[in-house]
C-alpha positions as CSV (number, residue, x, y, z in Angstrom):
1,X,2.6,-12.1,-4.7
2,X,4.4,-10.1,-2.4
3,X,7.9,-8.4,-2.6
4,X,8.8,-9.9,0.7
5,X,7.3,-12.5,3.4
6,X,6.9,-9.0,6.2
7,X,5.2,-7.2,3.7
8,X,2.9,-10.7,3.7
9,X,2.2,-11.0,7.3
10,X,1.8,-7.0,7.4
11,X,-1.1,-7.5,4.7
12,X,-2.3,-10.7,6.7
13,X,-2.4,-8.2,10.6
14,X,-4.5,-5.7,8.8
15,X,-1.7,-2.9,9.0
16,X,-2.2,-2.7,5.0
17,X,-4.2,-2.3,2.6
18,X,-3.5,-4.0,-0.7
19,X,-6.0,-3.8,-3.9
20,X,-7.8,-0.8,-5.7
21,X,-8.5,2.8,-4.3
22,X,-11.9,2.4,-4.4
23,X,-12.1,-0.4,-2.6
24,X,-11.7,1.3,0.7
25,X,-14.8,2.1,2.0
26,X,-13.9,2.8,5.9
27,X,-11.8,5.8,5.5
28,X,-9.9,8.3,3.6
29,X,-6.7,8.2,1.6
30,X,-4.2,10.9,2.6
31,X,-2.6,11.6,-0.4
32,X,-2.2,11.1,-4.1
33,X,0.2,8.2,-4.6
34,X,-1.0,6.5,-7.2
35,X,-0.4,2.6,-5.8
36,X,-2.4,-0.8,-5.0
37,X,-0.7,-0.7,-0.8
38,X,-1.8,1.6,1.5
39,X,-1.0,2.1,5.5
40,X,-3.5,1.7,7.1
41,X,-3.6,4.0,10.2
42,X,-6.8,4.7,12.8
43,X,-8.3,7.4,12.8
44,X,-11.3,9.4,14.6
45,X,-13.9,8.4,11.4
46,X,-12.4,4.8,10.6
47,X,-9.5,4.9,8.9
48,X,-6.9,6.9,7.1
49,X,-5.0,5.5,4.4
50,X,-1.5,6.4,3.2
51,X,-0.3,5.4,-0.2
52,X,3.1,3.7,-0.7
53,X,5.5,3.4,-3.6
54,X,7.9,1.2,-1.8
55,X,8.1,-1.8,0.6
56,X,8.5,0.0,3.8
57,X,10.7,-3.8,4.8
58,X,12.8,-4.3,1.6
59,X,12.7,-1.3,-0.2
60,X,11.5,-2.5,-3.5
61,X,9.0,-0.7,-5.6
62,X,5.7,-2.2,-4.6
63,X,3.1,-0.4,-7.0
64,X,2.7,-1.1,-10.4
65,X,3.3,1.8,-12.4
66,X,6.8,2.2,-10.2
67,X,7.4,-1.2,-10.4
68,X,7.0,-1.2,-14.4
69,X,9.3,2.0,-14.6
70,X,11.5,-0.1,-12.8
71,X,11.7,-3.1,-15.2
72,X,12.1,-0.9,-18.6
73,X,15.8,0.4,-17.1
């Protein structure tokens, strides 16, 4: 389900976020990538949350619309 076994165990720690925006209840999301993984960073209310295009291990495009742009080419 993953792009690569890091990106995995980085899920598994708790460092990321995978799923739906509005899922994440304990914090914010810093900007307006449009993606299903976030970083997930502490902060001084909970969390903040930074959204990613690509697999900051392997460099592949990790959210969907990206990764469906991707594919067409």
């Amino acid at each position: 389900m993953f792009c690569c076994q890091d990106l995995g165990d980085a899920v598994d720690r708790g460092w990321f976020y995978r799923g739906s925006k509005h899922g994440i209840e304990d914090g914010r999301i810093v900007n307006d990538v449009d993606t299903e993984y976030y970083l997930r960073a502490a902060s001084t209310r909970g969390y903040a949350y930074v959204g990613m295009n690509y697999c900051p291990f392997c460099g592949r495009a990790i959210s969907l619309g990206l990764w469906a742009a991707e594919k067409k080419k």
